[in-house]
VEXTI-783992 format. One record per residue (C-alpha): residue number from 1; residue in one letter; x, z, y. Coordinates in steps of 0.02 Angstrom, whole numbers. Each point is the difference from the previous one (the first is absolute). Layout:
! VEXTI-783992
i=NUM	aa=a	x=X	z=Z	y=Y
...
! end
This chain:
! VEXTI-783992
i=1	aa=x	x=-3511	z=-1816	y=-3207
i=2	aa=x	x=-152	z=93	y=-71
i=3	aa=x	x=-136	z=78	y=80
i=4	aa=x	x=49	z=180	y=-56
i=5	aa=x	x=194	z=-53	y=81
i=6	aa=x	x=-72	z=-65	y=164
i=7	aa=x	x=-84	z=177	y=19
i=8	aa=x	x=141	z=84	y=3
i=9	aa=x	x=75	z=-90	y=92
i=10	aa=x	x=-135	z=8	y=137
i=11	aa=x	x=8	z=170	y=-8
i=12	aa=x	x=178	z=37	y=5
i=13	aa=x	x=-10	z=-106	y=176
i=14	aa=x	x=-150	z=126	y=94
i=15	aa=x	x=81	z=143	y=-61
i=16	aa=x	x=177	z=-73	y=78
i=17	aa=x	x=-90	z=-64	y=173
i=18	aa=x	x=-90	z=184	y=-6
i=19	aa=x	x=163	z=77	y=-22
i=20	aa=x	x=86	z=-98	y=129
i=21	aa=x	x=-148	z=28	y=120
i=22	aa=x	x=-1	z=198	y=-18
i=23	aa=x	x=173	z=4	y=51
i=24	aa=x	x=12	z=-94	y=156
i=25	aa=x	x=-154	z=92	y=36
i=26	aa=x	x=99	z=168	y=-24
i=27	aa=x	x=153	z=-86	y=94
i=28	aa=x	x=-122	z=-20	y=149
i=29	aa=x	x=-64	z=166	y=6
i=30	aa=x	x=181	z=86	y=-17
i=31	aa=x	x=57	z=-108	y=140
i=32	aa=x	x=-169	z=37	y=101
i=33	aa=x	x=17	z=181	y=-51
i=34	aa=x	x=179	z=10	y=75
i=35	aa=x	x=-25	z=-96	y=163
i=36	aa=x	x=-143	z=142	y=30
i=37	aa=x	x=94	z=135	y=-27
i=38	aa=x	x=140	z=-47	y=106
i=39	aa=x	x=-137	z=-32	y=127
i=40	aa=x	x=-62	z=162	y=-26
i=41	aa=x	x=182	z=80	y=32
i=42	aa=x	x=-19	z=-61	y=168
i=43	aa=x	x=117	z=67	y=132
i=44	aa=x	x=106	z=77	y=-126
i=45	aa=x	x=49	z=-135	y=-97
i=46	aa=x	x=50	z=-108	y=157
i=47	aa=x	x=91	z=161	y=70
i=48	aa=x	x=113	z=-19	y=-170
i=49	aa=x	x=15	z=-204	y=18
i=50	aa=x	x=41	z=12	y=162
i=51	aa=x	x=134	z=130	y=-22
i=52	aa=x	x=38	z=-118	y=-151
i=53	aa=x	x=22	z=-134	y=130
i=54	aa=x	x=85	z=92	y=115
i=55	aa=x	x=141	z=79	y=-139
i=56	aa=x	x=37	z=-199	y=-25
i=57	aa=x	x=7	z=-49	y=154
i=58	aa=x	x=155	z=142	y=15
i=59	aa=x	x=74	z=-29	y=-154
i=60	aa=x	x=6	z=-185	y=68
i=61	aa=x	x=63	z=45	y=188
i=62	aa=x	x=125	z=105	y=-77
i=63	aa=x	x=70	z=-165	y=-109
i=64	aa=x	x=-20	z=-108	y=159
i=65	aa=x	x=111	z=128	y=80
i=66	aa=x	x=128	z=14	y=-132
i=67	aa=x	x=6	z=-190	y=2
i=68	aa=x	x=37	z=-14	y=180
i=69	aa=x	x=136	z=139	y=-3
i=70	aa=x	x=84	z=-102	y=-136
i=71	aa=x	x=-16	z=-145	y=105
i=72	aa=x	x=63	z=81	y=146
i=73	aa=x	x=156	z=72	y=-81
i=74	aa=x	x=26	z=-183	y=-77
i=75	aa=x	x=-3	z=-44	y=182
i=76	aa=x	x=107	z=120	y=62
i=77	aa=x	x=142	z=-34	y=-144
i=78	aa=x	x=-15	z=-182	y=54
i=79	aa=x	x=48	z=24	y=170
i=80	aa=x	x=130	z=131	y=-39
i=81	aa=x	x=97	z=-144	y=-109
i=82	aa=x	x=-30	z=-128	y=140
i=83	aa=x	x=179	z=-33	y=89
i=84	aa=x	x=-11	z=90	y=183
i=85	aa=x	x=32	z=-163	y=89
i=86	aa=x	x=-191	z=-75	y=-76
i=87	aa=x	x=-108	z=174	y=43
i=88	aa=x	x=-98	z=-30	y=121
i=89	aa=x	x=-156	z=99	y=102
i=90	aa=x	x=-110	z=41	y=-141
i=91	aa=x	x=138	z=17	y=-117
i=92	aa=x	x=64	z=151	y=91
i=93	aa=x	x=-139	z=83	y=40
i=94	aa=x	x=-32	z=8	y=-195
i=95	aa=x	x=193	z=86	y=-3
i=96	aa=x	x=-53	z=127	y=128
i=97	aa=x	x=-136	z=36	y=-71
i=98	aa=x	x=54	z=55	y=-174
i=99	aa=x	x=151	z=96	y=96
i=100	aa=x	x=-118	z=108	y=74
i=101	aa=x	x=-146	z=12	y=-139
i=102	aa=x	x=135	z=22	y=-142
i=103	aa=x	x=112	z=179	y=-44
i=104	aa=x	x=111	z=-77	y=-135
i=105	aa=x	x=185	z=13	y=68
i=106	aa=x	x=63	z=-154	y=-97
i=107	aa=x	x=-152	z=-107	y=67
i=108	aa=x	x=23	z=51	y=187
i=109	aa=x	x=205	z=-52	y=-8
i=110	aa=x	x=-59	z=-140	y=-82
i=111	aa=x	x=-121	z=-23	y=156
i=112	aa=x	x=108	z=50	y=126
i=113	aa=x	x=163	z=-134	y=-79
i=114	aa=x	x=-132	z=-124	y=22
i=115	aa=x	x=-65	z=21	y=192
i=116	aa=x	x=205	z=34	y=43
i=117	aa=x	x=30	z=-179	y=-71
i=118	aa=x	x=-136	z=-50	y=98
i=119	aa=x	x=44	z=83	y=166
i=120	aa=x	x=161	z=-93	y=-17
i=121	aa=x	x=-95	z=-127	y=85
i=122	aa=x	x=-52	z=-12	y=173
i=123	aa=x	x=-152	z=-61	y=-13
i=124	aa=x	x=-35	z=118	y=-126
i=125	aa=x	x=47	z=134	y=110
i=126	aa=x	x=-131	z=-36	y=100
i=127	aa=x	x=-151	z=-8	y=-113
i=128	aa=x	x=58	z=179	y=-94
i=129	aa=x	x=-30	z=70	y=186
i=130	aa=x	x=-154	z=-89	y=28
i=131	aa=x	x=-72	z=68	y=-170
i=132	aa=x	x=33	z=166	y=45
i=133	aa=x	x=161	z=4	y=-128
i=134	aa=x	x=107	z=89	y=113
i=135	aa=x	x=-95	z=189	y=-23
i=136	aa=x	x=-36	z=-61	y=-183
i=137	aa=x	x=200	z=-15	y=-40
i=138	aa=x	x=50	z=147	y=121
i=139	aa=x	x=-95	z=125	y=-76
i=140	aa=x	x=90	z=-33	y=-164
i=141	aa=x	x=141	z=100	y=87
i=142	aa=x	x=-91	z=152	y=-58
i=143	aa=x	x=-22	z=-35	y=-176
i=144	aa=x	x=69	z=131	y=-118
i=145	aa=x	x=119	z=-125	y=-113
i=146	aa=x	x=140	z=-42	y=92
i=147	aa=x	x=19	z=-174	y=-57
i=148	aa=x	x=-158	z=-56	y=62
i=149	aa=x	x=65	z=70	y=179
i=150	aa=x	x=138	z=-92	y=-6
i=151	aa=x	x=-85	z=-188	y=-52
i=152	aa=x	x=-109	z=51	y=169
i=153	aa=x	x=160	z=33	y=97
i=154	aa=x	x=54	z=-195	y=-85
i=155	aa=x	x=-161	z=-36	y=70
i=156	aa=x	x=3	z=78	y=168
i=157	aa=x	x=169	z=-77	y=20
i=158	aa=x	x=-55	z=-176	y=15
i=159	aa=x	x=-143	z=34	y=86
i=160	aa=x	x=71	z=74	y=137
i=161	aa=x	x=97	z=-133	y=44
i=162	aa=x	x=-136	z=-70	y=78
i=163	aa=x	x=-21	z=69	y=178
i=164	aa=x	x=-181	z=6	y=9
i=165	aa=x	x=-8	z=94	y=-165
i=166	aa=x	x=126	z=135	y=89
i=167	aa=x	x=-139	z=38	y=120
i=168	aa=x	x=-88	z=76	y=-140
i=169	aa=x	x=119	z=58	y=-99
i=170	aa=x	x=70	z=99	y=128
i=171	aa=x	x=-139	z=150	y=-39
i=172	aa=x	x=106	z=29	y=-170
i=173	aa=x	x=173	z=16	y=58
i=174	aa=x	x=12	z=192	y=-1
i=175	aa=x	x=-53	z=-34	y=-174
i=176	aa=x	x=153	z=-120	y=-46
i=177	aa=x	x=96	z=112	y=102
i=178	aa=x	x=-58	z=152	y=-98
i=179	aa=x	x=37	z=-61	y=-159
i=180	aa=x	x=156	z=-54	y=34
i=181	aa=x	x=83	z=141	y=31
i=182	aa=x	x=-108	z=105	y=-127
i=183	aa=x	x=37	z=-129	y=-155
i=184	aa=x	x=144	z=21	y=-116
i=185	aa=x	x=164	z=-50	y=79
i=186	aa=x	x=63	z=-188	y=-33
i=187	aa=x	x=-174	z=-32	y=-86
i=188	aa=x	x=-88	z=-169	y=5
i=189	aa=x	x=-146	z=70	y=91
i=190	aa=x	x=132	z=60	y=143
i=191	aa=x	x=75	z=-179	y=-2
i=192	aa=x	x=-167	z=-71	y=-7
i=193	aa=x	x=-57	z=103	y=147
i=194	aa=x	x=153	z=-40	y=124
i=195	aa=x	x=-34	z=-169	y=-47
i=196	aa=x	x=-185	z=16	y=92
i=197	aa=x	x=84	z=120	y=145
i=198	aa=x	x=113	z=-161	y=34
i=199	aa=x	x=-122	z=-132	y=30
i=200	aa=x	x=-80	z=110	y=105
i=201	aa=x	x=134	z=58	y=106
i=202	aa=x	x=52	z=-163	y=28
i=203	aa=x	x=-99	z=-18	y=167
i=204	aa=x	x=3	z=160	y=141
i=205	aa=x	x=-192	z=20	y=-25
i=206	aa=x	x=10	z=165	y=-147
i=207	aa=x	x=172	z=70	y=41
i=208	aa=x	x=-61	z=144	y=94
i=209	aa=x	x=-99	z=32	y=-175
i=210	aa=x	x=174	z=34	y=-76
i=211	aa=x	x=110	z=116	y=97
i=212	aa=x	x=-29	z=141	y=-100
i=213	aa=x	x=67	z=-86	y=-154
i=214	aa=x	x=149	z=-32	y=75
i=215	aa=x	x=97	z=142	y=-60
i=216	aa=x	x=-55	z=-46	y=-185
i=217	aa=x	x=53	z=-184	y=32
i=218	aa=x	x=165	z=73	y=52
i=219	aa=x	x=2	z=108	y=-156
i=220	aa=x	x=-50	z=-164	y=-145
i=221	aa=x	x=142	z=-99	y=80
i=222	aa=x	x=128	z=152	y=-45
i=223	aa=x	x=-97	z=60	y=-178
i=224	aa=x	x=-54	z=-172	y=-70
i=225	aa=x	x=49	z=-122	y=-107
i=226	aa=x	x=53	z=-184	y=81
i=227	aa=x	x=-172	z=-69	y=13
i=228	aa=x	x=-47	z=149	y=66
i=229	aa=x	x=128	z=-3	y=137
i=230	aa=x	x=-13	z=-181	y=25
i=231	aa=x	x=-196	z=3	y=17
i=232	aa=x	x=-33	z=170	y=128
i=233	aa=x	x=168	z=-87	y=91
i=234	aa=x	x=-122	z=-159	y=19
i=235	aa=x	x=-119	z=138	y=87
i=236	aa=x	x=130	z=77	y=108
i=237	aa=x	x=37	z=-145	y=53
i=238	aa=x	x=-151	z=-63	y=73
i=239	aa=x	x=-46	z=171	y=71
i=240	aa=x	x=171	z=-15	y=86
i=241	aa=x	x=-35	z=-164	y=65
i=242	aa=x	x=-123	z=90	y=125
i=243	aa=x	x=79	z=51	y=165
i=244	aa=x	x=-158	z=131	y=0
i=245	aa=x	x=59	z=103	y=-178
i=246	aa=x	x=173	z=21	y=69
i=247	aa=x	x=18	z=172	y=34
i=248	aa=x	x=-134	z=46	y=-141
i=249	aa=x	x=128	z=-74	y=-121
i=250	aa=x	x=149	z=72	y=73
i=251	aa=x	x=-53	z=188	y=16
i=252	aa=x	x=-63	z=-11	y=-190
i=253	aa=x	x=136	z=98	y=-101
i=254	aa=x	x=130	z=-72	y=-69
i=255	aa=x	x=37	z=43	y=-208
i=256	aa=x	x=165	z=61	y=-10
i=257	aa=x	x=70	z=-153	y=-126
i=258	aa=x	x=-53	z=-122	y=137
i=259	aa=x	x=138	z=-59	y=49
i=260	aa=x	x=69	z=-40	y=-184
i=261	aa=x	x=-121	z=-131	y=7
i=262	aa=x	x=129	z=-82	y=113
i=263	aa=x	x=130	z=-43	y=-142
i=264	aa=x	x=72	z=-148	y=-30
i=265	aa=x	x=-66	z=14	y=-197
i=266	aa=x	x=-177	z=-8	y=42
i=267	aa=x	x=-102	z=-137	y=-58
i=268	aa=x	x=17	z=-145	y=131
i=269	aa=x	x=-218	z=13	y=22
i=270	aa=x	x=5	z=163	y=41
i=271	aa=x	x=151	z=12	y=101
i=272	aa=x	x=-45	z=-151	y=110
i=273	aa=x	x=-188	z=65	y=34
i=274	aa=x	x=74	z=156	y=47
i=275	aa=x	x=112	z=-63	y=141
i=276	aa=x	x=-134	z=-88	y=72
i=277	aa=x	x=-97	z=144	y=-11
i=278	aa=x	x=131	z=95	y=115
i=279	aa=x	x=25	z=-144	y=104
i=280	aa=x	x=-173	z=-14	y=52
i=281	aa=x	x=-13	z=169	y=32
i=282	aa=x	x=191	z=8	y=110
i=283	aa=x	x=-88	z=-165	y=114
i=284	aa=x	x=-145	z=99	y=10
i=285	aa=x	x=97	z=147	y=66
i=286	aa=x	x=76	z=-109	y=123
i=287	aa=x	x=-147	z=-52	y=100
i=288	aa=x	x=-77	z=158	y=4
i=289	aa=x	x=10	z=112	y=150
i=290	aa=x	x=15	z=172	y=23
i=291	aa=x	x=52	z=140	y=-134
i=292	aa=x	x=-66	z=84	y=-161
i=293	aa=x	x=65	z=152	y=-56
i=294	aa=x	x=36	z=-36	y=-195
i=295	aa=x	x=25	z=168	y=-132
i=296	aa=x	x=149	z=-5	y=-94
i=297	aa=x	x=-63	z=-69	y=-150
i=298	aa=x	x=-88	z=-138	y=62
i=299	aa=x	x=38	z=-191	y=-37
i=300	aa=x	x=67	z=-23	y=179
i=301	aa=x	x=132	z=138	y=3
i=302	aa=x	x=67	z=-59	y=-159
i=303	aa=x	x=24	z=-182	y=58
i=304	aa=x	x=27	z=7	y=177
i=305	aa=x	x=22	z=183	y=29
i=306	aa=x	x=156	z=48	y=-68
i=307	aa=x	x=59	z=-185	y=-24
i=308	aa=x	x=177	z=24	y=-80
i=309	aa=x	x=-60	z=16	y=-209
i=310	aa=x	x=-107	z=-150	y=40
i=311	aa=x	x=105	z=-82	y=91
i=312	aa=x	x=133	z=4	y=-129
i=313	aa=x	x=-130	z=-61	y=-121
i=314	aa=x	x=-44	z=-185	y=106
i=315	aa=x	x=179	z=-8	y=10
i=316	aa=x	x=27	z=7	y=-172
i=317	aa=x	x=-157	z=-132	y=-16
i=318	aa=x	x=108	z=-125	y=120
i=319	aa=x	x=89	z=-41	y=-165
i=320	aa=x	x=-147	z=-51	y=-88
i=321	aa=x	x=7	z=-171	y=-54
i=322	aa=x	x=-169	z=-42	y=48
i=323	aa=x	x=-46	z=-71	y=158
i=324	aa=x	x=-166	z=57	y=11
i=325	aa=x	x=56	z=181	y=-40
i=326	aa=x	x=123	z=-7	y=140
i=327	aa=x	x=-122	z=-79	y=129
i=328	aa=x	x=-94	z=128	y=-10
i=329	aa=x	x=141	z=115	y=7
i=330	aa=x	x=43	z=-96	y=157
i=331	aa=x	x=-170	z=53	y=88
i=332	aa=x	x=29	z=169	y=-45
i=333	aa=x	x=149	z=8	y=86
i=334	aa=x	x=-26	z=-105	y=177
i=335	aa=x	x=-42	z=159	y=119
! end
C-alpha cells in the first residue's frame, strides 16, 4: 500500500469513529432528554400509569373471573352426569346451587331429575335436608313452567318419605294442596302432587292439614282418569285409617256418580282401594259413640244412610272373583 492509500484510509477511520461517536452521543441525550421530561410530568404522568395499571389489573380480574365461571359450570356438568348413587356432600351442594342461581327451565329439570335420583336414597335424604335442599326444591313449586313444577313434585315425592324431612315439609302442604286442585285435571303435576300428599298422610301427624280438601279428593276419584283414582284413593285411604277424620270424611259431600264407582267393571286397583276405603271408615263408625247429624248429600247418608242402592251394590260385589275384593266387601258388611 502507498503512502497516499494509507491516508485515506486513516482518514476514512476518524471520520467513521467521529460518526459513530456523535450518535451515541445524540442517543444519550434523547434518552436523558426523555427520562427528564417524564420526570418533569410528575404527578400526572403516574396518575395515567397508574390508571394504566389499574385498567389491567380489570381487564385481568375480569378473565380470572370468566375462567372460574367456566370452570365452575365444567364442575357443575360433571356432577350432573355423575350416577345419583356416587353424589355425595359436596357434589350436591354444587346441584343446589346452580338450581337456585340458574333461570333456564331445561337446566333446572335437568337439576331437579338429578337430586330426585338422589333422594331415592336414604342417606341422601338426609344430607339434601341438612344442606338446606328442602326450601331450595320447594320453592320450585312456584315456578312459572309447569314442567319444572312437576320434576320438584318428583322431587318432593321421595323426599318426603323420609319422616324427618316431613317435619319441614309440612309448611308447604297448602301449597301441594293448592295446586292440586287448581292444575289441569288428570295432569302429571296433579299425579305428581297426590303422590307427595300420600307420603305425607301416611302417619296421623298432617291430617288435620287436609280436611278441607276432602271434598276435592272425593271429586278426582269420580272425574279422573285411573291413576288419578287409584292415587287420591291411596290418600283416602290413609286419612280414613284415622279414627280422628271419621266424621270429617263422612259429612264431606258425596258426588252424585259415587256409587258407580262400585261396579263390578272397575279396574281391580281402584275398586279394591275403594272398599277399604269404606271399610275403614264403617269400623270407624262402629267404635264411635254418640250421633252426628249428616246432610243429605254427604258421604255417610249415601253409604250407610239410606243403605238399600248400596247395599245392592256389595251384593253384587259378593260375586267378584277376587278374594281380596270380597274381603273387603266382607268388612263392609259385619254390623
Amino acid at each position: 500500500m502507498g503512502a497516499v492509500d494509507e491516508g485515506r484510509w486513516a482518514f476514512r477511520l476518524a471520520a467513521g469513529l467521529f460518526a459513530g461517536a456523535v450518535g451515541f452521543y445524540a442517543l444519550y441525550k434523547l434518552t436523558t432528554l426523555n427520562r427528564h421530561q417524564e420526570e418533569q410530568m410528575g404527578r400526572g404522568g403516574g396518575h395515567r400509569q397508574s390508571q394504566k395499571q389499574k385498567l389491567v389489573q380489570r381487564v385481568s380480574s375480569l378473565r380470572l373471573a370468566a375462567d372460574n365461571r367456566g370452570i365452575a359450570h365444567s364442575q357443575q356438568e360433571c356432577v350432573l352426569a355423575k350416577s345419583a348413587d356416587s353424589l355425595e356432600q359436596q357434589h350436591l351442594q354444587v346441584v343446589l346451587s346452580l338450581l337456585q342461581e340458574t333461570s333456564d327451565s331445561s337446566t333446572r329439570e335437568l337439576t331437579l331429575v338429578t337430586l330426585g335420583n338422589s333422594a331415592a336414597f336414604t342417606t341422601n335424604q338426609d344430607l339434601i335436608r341438612s344442606l338446606g335442599g328442602l326450601s331450595v326444591v320447594a320453592n320450585c313449586l312456584s315456578d312459572e313452567v309447569t314442567s319444572v313444577k312437576v320434576k320438584a313434585m318428583n322431587v318432593l315425592n321421595n323426599l318426603s318419605m323420609n319422616v324427618a324431612n316431613q317435619v319441614e315439609l309440612k309448611i308447604w302442604i297448602p301449597q301441594i294442596l293448592e295446586i292440586v286442585e287448581a292444575t289441569t285435571l288428570n295432569s302429571e303435576l296433579q299425579v305428581a302432587g297426590l303422590r307427595v300428599l300420600t307420603n305425607i298422610s301416611v302417619t296421623n301427624n298432617y291430617h288435620h292439614m287436609m280436611i278441607n280438601s276432602i271434598p276435592h279428593f272425593l271429586k278426582l276419584l269420580v272425574e279422573g282418569t285411573e291413576s288419578v283414582k287409584v292415587q287420591v284413593l291411596k290418600v283416602l285411604v290413609n286419612l280414613s285409617a284415622n279414627l280422628g277424620l271419621t266424621h270429617d270424611l263422612l259429612c264431606a259431600q258425596a258426588p252424585l256418580s259415587f256409587l258407580l264407582l262400585f261396579d263390578s267393571y272397575v279396574n281391580k286397583d281402584v275398586l279394591l282401594r275403594l272398599l277399604i276405603f269404606v271399610a275403614n271408615l264403617k269400623e270407624n263408625l262402629n267404635l264411635l259413640q254418640g250421633s252426628v247429624q249428616y246432610e243429605v248429600q254427604s258421604l255417610h247418608t249415601v253409604l250407610f244412610g239410606n243403605p238399600t242402592p248400596f247395599s245392592h251394590k256389595l251384593a253384587m260385589l259378593m260375586l267378584y272373583q277376587d278374594n281380596e275384593v270380597k274381603q273387603q266387601v266382607a268388612r263392609i258388611l259385619i254390623k
